[in-house]
N, C-alpha and C positions, 0 to 999 in steps of 0.2 A: 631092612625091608620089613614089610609087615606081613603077617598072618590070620586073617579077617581082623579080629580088635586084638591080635597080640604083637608085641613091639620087640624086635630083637634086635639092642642095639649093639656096634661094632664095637668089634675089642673086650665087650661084656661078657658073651659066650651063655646070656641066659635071656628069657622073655618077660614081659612085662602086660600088665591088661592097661590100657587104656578106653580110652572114651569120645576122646576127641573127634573134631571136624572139621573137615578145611574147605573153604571155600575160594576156591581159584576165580582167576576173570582174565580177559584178556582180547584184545580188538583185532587179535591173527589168526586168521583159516585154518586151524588146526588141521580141519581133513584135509587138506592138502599140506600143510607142511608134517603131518606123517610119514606118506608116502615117500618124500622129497628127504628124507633123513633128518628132517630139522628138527623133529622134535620126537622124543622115545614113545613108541609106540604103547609099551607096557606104563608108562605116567599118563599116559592119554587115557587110557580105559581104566586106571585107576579115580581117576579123579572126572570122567564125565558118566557117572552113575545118573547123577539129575542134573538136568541141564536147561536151563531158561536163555533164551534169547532175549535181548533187550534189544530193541531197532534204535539207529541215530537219532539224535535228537531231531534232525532235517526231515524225519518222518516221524516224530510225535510234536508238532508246533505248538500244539494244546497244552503241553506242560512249562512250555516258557514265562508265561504268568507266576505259575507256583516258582520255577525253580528262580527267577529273577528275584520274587519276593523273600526265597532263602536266604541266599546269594545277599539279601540287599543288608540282612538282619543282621547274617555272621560277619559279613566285611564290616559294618559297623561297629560293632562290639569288639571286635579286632581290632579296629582302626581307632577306636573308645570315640566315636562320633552317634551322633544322631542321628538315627534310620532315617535315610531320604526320601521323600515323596517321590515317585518315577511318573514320568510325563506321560500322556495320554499316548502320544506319538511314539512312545519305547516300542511296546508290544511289536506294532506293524514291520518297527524299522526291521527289529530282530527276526520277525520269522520271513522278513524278505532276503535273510543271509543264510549260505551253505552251512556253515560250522562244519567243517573240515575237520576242527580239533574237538568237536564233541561238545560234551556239558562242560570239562572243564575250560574250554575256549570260554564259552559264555561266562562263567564261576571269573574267569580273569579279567575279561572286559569290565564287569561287575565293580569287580574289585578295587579294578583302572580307576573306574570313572567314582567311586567313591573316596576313593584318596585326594582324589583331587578336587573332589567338593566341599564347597565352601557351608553355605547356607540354601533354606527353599527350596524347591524342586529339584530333582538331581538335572544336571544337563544332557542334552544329546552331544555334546560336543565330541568328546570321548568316540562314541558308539560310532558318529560319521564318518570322522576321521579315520577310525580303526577299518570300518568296513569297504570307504573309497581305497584302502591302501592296500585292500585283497583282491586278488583278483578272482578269487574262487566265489565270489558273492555274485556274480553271471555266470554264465555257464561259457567253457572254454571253449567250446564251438558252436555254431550253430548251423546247421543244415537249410541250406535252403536249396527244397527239392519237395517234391509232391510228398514227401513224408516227413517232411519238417515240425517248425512249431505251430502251433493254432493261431492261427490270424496271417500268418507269412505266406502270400501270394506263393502260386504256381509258377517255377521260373525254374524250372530243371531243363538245362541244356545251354542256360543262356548265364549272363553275369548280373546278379542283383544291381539295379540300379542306388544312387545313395537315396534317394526319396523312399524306395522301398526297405531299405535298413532302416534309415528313419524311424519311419510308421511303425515298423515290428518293436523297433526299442523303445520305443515311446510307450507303446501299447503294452509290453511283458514287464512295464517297469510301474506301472500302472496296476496293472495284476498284481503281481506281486506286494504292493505296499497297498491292498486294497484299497484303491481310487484315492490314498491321501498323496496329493499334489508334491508337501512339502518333501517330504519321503523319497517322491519319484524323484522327484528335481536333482534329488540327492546322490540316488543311484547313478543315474546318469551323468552327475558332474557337468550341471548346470544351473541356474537359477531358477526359482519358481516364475520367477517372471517371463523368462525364455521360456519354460515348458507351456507355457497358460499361452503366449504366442503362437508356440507350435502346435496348441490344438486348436487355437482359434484359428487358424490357419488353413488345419486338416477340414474342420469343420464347413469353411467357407467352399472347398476343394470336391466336397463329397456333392 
């Protein structure tokens, strides 16, 4: 145990001055697994003297430029390749995904798709692939009810029609990859050419 900076270690029977600092991290609700016995109460207030919150990456999207360009540097020199150029289209695809696993989800995608690049611009390939095969990159439900999503007709009480699914997916897949088509088409698991239909479509309809 310690005693503000004295160290008394087991089995020794004497103290010691130290100096040291630890800095802990960790993605679990501590104040509640206190409570719940999960974790000792007295390590808890030892070690949250100062305390910083860091928010998910899913709400700081501003840093994915930087941390892709980290990510792009050490996978390379890792990998003893040549830093890839990343496509114009990265950025958008990326902050149109949850990241459920955080920064190091992204740090791995990263790292994915520079292994397996060859030469020239790095590819989306990787990046598509990986994000059609999650399902966490929409949102597992959607409500449709007068408190629903922004643009989702009023239809509380009744059963969305498929035209009305439609439109809203169209529309929040759009949002999300701000207006690039190719992106959307992506999300959705279709072709740009079918989505450019589907708004020609909506378009003629309005």
């Amino acid at each position: 145990p310690d005693r503000g900076r004295d160290i008394l270690s087991s089995g020794v029977g004497q103290t010691r001055k130290s100096n040291a600092r630890i800095i802990a991290a960790t993605n679990r609700d501590l104040h509640r697994l206190v409570p719940a016995m999960k974790f000792r109460e007295d390590l808890y207030y030892r070690l949250c003297s100062i305390q910083i919150q860091i928010p998910p990456l899913r709400e700081r999207l501003d840093d994915i430029p930087l941390l892709v360009d980290h990510f792009l540097d050490i996978s390379a020199r890792s990998l003893k390749k040549k830093k890839p150029t990343p496509p114009i289209e990265l950025i958008p695809l990326l902050s149109s995904y949850f990241f459920p696993g955080n920064i190091r989800e992204l740090k791995a995608m990263v790292f994915d798709a520079v292994a397996k690049h060859r030469s020239g611009v790095l590819s989306l390939k990787s990046f598509k692939e990986y994000i059609k095969n999650k399902s966490e990159y929409v949102d597992s439900t959607i409500s449709f009810n007068n408190t629903g999503a922004p643009g989702m007709p009023d239809i509380s009480g009744r059963f969305p029609t498929l035209k009305e699914i439609d439109t809203f997916l169209v529309s929040e897949a759009l949002k999300r990859s701000n207006g690039n088509q190719g992106i959307a088409a992506s999300m959705l698991g279709i072709t740009r050419q079918a989505l450019n239909s589907r708004l020609k479509r909506t378009k003629k309809e309005q």
